[in-house]
C-alpha positions as CSV (number, residue, x, y, z in Angstrom):
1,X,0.0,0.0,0.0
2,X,2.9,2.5,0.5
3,X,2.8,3.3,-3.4
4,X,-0.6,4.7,-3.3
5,X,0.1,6.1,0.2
6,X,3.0,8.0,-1.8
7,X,0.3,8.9,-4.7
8,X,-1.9,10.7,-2.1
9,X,0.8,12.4,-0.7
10,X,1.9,13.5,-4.4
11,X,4.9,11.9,-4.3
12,X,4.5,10.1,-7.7
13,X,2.4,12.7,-9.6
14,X,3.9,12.9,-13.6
15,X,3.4,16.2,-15.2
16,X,2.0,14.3,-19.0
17,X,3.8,16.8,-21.7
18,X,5.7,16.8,-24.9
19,X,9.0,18.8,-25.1
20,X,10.3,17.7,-28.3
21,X,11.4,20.2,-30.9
22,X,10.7,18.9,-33.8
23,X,8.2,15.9,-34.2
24,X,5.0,14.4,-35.7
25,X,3.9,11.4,-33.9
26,X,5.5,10.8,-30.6
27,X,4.7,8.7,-27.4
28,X,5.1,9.9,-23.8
29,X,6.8,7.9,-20.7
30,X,7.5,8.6,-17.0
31,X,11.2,10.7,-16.4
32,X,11.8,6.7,-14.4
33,X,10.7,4.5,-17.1
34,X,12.6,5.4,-20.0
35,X,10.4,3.8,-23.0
36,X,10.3,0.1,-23.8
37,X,12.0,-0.7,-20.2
38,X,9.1,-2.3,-18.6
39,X,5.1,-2.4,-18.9
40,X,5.1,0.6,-16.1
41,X,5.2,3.3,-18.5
42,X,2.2,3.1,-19.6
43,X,0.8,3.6,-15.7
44,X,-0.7,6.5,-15.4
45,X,-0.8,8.1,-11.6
46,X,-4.1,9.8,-11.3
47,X,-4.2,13.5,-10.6
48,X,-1.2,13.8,-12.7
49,X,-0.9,17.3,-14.5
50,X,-1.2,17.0,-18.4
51,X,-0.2,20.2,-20.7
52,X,-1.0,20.6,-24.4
53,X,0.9,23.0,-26.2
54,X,-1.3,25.1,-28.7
55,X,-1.2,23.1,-32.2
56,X,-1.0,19.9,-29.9
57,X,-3.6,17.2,-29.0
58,X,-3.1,14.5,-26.3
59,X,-4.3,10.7,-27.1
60,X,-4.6,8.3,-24.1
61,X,-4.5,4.8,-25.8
62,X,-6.6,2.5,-23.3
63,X,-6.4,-1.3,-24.0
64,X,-9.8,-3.1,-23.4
65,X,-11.4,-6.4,-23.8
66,X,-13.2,-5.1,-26.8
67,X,-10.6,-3.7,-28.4
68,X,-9.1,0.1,-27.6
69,X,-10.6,3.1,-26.5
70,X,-9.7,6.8,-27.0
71,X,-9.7,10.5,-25.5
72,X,-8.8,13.0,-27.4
73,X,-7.5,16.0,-25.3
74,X,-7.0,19.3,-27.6
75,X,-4.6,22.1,-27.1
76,X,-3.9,24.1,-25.3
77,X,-5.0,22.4,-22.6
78,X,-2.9,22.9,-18.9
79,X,-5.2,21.3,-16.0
80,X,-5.0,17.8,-13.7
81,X,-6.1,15.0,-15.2
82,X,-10.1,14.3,-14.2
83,X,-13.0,12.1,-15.0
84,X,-14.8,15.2,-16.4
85,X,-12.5,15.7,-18.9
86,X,-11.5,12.2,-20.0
87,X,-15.2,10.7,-21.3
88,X,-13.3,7.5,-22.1
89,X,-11.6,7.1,-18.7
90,X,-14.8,7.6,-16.8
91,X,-16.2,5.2,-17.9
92,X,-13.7,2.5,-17.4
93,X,-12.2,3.8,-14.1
94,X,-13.5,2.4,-11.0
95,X,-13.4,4.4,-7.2
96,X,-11.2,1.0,-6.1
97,X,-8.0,2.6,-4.2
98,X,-10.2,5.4,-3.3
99,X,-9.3,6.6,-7.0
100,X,-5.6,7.1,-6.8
101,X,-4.4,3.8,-8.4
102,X,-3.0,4.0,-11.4
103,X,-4.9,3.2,-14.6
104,X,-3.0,2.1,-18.0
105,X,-2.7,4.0,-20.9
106,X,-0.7,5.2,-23.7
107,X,-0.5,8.9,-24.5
108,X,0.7,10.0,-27.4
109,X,1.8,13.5,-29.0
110,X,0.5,14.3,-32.1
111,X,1.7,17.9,-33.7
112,X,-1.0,19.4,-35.8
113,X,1.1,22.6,-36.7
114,X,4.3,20.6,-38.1
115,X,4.4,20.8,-41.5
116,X,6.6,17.5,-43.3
117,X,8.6,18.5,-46.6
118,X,9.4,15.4,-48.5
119,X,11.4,15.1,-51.8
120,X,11.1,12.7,-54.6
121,X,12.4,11.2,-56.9
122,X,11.1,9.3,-59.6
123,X,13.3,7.2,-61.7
124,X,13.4,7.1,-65.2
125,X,10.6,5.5,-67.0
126,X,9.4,4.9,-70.7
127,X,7.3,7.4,-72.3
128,X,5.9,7.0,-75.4
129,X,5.1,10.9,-78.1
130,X,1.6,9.9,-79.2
131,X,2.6,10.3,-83.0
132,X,5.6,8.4,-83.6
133,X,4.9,5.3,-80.7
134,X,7.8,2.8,-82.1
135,X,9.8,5.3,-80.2
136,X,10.3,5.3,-76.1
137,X,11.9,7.7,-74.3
138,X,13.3,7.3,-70.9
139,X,11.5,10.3,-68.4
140,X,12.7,10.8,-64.8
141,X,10.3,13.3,-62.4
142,X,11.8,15.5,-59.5
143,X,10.2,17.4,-56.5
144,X,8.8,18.3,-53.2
145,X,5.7,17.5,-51.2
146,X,4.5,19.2,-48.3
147,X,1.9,17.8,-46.2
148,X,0.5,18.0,-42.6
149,X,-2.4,15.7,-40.5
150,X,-5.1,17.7,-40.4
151,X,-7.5,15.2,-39.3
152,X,-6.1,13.3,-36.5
153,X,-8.8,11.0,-35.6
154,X,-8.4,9.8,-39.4
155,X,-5.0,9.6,-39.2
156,X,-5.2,7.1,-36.1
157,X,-7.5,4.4,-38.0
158,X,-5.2,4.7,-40.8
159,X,-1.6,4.2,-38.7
160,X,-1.2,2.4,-35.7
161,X,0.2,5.0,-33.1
162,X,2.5,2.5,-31.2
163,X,4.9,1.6,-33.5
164,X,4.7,4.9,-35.7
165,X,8.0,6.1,-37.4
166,X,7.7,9.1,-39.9
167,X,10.0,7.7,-41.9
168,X,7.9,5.0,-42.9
169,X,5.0,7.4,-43.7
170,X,7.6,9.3,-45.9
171,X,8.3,6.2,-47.6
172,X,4.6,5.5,-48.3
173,X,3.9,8.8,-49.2
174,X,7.0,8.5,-51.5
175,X,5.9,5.2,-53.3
176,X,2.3,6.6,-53.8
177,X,3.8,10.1,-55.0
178,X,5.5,7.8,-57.6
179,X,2.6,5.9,-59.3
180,X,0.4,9.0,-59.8
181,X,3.6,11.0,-61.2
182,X,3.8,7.8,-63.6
183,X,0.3,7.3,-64.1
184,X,0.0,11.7,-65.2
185,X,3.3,12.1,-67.1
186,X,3.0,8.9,-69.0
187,X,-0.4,10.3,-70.7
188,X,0.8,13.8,-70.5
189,X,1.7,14.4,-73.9
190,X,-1.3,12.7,-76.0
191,X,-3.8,14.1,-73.7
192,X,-2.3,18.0,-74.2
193,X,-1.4,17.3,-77.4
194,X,2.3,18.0,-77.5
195,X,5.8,16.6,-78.4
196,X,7.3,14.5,-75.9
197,X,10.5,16.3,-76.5
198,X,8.8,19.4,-75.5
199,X,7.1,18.0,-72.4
200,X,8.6,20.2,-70.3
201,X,7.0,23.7,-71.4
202,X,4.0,21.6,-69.6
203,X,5.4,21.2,-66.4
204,X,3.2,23.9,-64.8
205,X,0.0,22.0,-66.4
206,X,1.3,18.5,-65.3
207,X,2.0,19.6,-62.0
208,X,-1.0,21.2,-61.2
209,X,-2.9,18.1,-62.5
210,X,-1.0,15.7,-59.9
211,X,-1.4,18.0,-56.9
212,X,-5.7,17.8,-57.7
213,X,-5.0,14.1,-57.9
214,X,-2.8,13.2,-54.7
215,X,-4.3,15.9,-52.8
216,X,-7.7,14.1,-52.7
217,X,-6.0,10.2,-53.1
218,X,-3.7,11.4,-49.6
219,X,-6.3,12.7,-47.8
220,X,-8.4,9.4,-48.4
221,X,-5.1,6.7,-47.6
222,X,-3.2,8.8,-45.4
223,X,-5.5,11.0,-43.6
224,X,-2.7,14.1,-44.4
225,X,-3.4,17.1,-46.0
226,X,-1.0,18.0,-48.5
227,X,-0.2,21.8,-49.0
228,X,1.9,21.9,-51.8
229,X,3.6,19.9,-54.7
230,X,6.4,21.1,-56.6
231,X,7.4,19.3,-59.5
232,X,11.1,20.8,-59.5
233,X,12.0,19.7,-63.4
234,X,10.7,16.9,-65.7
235,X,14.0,14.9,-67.5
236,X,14.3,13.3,-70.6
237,X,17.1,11.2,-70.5
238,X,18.9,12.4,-73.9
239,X,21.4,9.7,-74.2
240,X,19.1,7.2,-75.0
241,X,18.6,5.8,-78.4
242,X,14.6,6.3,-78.4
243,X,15.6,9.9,-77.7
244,X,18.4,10.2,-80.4
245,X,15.7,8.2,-83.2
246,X,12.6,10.4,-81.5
247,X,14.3,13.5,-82.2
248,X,15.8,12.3,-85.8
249,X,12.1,11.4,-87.2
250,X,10.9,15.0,-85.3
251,X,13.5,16.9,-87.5
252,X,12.4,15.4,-90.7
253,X,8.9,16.0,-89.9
254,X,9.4,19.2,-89.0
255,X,11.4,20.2,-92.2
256,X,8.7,18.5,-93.9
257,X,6.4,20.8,-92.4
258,X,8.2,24.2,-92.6
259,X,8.5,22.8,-96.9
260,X,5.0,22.2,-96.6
261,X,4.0,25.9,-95.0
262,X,6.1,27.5,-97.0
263,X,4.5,25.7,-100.7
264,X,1.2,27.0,-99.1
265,X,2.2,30.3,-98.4
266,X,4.1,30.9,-101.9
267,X,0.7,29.0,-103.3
268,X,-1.3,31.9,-101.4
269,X,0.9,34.6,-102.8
270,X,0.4,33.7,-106.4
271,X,-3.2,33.1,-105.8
272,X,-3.8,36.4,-104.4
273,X,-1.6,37.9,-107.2
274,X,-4.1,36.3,-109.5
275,X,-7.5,37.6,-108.0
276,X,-5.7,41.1,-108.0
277,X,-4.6,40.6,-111.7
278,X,-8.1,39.9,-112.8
279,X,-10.0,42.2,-110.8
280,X,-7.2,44.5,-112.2
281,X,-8.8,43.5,-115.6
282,X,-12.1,43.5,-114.5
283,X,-11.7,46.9,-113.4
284,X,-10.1,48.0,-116.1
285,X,-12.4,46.5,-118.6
286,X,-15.9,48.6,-117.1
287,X,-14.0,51.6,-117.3
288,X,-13.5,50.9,-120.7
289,X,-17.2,50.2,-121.3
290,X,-18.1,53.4,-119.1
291,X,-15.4,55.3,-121.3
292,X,-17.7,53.9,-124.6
293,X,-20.5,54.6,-123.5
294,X,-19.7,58.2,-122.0
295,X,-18.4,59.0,-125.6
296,X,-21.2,57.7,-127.2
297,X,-23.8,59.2,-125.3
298,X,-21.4,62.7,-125.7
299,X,-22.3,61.9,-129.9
300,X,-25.6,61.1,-129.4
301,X,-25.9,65.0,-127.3
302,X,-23.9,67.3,-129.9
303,X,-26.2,65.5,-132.5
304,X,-29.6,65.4,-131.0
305,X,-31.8,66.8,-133.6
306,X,-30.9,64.3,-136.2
307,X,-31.0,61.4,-133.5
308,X,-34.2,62.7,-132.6
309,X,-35.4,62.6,-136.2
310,X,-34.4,59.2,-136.8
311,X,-36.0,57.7,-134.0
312,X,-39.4,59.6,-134.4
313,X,-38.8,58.3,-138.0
314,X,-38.6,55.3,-136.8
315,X,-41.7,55.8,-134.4
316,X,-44.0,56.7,-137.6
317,X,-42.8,53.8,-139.5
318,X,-43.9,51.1,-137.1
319,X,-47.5,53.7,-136.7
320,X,-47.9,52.5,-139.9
321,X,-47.4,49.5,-140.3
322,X,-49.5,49.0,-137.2
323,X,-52.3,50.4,-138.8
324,X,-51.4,48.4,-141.9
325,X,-51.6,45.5,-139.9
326,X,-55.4,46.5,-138.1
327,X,-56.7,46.7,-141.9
328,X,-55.3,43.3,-143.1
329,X,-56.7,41.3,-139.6
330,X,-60.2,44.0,-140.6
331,X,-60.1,46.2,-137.8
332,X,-61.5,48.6,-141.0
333,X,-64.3,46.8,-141.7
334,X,-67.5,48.7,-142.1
335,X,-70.4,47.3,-140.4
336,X,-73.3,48.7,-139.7
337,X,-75.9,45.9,-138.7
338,X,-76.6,44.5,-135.3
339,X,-73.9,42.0,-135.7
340,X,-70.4,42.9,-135.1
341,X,-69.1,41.5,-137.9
342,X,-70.7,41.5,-141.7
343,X,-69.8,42.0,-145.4
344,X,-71.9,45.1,-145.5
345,X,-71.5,46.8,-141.8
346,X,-69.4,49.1,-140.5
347,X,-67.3,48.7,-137.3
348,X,-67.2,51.9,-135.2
349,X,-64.9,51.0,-133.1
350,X,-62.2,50.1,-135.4
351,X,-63.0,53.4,-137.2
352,X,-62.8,55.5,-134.6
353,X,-59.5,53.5,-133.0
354,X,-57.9,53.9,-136.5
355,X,-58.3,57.2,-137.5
356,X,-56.9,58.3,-133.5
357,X,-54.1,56.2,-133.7
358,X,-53.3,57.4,-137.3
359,X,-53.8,60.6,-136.8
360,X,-51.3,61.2,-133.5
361,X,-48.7,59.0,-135.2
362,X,-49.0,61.2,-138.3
363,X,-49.3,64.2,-136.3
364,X,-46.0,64.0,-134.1
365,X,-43.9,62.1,-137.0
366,X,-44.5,65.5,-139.0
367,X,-44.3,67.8,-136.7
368,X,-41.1,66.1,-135.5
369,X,-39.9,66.0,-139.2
370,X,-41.0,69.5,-140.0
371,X,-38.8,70.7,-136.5
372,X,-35.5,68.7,-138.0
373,X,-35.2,69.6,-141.5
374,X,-36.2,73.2,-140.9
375,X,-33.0,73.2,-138.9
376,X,-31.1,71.3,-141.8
377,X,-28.6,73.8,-143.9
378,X,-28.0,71.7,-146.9
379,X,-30.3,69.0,-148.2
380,X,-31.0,67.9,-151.5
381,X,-33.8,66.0,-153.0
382,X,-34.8,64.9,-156.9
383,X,-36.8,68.2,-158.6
384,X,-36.3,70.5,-155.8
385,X,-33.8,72.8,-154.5
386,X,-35.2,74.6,-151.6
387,X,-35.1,71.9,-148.7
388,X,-38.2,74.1,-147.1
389,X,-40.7,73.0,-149.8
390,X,-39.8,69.3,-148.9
391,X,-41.2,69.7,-145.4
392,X,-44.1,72.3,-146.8
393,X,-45.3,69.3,-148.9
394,X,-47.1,66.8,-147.2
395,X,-49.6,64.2,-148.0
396,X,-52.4,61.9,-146.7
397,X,-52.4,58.5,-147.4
398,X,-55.2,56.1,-148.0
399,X,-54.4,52.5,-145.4
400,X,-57.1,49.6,-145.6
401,X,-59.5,52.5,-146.1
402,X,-58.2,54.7,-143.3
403,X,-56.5,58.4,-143.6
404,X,-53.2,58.4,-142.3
405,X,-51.1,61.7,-142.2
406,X,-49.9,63.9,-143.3
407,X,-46.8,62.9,-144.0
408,X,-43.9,65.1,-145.4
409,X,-41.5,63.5,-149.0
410,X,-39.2,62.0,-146.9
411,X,-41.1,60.1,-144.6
412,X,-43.2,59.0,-148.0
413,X,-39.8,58.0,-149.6
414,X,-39.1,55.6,-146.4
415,X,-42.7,54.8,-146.4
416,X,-42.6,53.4,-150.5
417,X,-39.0,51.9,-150.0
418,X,-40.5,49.7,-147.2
419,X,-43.0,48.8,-149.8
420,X,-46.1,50.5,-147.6
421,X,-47.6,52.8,-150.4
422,X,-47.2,51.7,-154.2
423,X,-48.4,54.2,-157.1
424,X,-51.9,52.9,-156.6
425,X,-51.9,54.2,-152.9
426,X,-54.5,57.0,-153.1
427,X,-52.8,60.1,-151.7
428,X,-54.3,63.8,-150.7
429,X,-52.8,67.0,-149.5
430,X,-54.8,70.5,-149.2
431,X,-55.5,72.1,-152.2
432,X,-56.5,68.7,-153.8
433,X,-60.4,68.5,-155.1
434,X,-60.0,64.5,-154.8
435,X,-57.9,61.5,-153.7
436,X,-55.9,60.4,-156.1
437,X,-53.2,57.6,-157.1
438,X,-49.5,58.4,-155.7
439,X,-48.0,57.4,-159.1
440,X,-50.1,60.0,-160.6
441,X,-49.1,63.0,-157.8
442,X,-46.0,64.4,-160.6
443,X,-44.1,65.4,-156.7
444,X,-44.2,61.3,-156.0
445,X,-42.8,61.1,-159.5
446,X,-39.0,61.2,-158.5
447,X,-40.3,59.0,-155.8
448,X,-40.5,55.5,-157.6
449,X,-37.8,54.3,-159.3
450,X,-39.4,51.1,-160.5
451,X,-39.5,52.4,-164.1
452,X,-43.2,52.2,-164.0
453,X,-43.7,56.0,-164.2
454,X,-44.7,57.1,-167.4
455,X,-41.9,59.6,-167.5
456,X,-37.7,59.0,-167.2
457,X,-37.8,60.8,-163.4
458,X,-35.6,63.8,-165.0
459,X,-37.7,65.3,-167.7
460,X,-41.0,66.8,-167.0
461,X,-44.0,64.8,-168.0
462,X,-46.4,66.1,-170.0
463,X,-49.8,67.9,-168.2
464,X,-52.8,65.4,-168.6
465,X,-55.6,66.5,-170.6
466,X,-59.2,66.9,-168.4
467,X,-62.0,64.7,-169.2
468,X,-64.8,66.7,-170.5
């Protein structure tokens, strides 16, 4: 009884705390029972004094039938130790001893604030550039990880606390570090669709990609949270032979290609020479046709009057031959019954369409004519020499019945050379008693050239004696 009789004296009290510099995981024993010496170390006196540093928490390992038991004491955390505070312990520790005995546990030390740097290295393995695959090339991977246990409760299912050694969890970490690095770079350059020899200008990319990945694998299998990766360089191992055939087959390709871009280009350049030469010629050919037609329309303005005269000409001309064409389909016919159409009638209509039509034809054909060759200075004509009496002279002219007219000797030239009046044409100008035949009007004479004419066309013919 004299060791509890020391306990209640305080004799054997243990102030529980961690004053290691620098550590992860680490496992506390009484000053007198240096660790691994005997099972007494893991006797804990009760109202010992437990401290927990800020950063810190405190886990008392307690070994029962059905299996072990936890309390997790956070920092900071300075006070005796007490049923109130240690759920677990209450409920396992008995008032036997008047609650001074001692009660078995293991307490260890785990650091939340330490922060573990671990470098890798991953030897060189084959990688493959997706377009030329006969090739491998040898690839090696250097770097950091940083890490730190954020969830310690985690972190206790996943590593047993008693025999805990960091470097084995830097050697695990190391080994997983190494598979995903293989697993990333390996498919690196198909899935961001570069050379392998330039695999490197991707090293920000790649690394970013393997920090997503082991950050969420790590936090899973190891229950640490890692910080930071830092993939320090990316090395192709150029004294290999893939590299040396990898980068003989990338030369050739890429001369091929600069041949190849440069074809197109030149090919581009000539192309676009030829669009500019023919629009050059397109250009250049509606000027040409803007020139022509500029210059003609310049001819057709200083000579107006006679342009004007032919195509009113023209205009009369196709008046009568419209109204030629009325009489022949009997738009002249005279029709007076009830019918519209008989032998004997006479068709109004027609009449009256006929004679309007003829007579604004006629009408602005001679006044048109009559305008032009009064502005004429020199004009010549068979038996005349004053170019006024040919547009003084004008005559009616007997179509299908109808009255057409008056038209002057020049339109009536045009008119018999078209073969529209003949000398049986009945003709009439003012001053006439009755119609007559053209070839019998001594003017027309000079007219008709047919050698029908009783006289020569140069010699006067002799005056017709009346009928009494």
């Amino acid at each position: 009884m004299r060791l509890f009789n020391h306990a209640k004296t305080g004799g054997f009290m243990d102030v529980i705390r961690c004053d290691e510099g620098s550590y992860l995981i680490w496992k506390w024993h009484p000053a007198d029972a240096p660790a691994g010496s005997n099972n007494r170390e893991n006797e804990i006196r009760w109202n010992s004094h437990l401290r927990v540093k800020d950063g810190e928490v405190a886990v008392f390992v307690y070994k029962q039938k059905n299996g072990l038991m936890q309390d997790y004491i956070e920092g900071p955390f300075d006070q005796t130790i007490k049923t109130s505070n240690f759920p677990v312990l209450a409920s396992i520790y008995g008032l036997a001893f008047d609650g001074v005995s001692p009660f078995q546990a293991e307490i260890y030390f785990i650091n939340l604030a330490k922060i573990i740097q671990t470098k890798f290295a991953v030897p060189y393995f084959d990688v493959y550039d997706p377009r030329f695959t006969d090739f491998c090339t040898p690839v090696a991977v250097h770097g950091t990880i940083t890490f730190r246990i954020s969830n310690y409760k985690e972190f206790i299912k996943l590593h047993r606390l008693i025999d805990f050694k960091l470097e084995n969890l830097q050697s695990e970490i190391r080994n997983a570090v190494n598979r995903y690095i293989k697993d990333i770079v390996i498919n690196a350059p198909a899935k961001n669709d570069i050379p392998l020899i330039q695999i490197e200008s991707k090293i920000a990319q790649i690394n970013d990609e393997i920090e997503y990945v082991i950050t969420e694998r790590f936090r899973e299998s190891f229950g640490i949270e890692v910080s930071d990766l830092d993939i320090s360089n990316i090395e192709i191992d150029k004294t290999s032979l893939g590299y040396k055939q990898l980068m003989e087959v990338t030369k050739d390709v890429t001369i091929a290609t600069l041949n190849a871009e440069k074809e197109a280009k030149v090919k581009n350049i000539r192309d676009m020479q030829q669009i500019e030469i023919e629009n050059l010629e397109e250009t250049l050919r509606i000027q040409r046709e803007e020139d022509q037609y500029a210059r003609h329309k310049q001819t057709q303005s200083a000579n107006m009057d006679a342009f004007q005269t032919e195509k009113q000409a023209d205009v009369g001309i196709a008046g009568a031959n419209a109204l030629g064409q009325m009489g022949s389909n009997g738009a002249g016919d005279i029709n007076l019954g009830g019918s519209s159409c008989s032998d004997n009638g006479v068709n109004m209509a027609s009449i009256m369409a006929s004679m309007t039509l003829g007579s604004v034809v006629g009408q602005n054909l001679a006044n048109t004519m009559n305008s032009a060759m009064s502005q004429m200075n020199s004009s010549k004509m068979p038996g005349n020499t004053n170019p006024s009496n040919i547009s003084s002279v004008c005559y009616n002219v007997a179509v299908n019945g109808q009255a057409t007219g008056p038209y002057d000797l020049i339109t009536l030239a045009k008119m018999i050379g078209a073969g529209e009046i003949n000398k049986e044409t009945l003709v009439w100008k003012s001053g006439m008693v009755n119609w007559i035949k053209a070839g019998d009007v001594p003017a027309l004479f000079g007219l008709f050239n047919n050698g029908t004419n009783t006289g020569n066309g140069t010699e006067m013919p002799p005056i017709p004696t009346e009928n009494k």
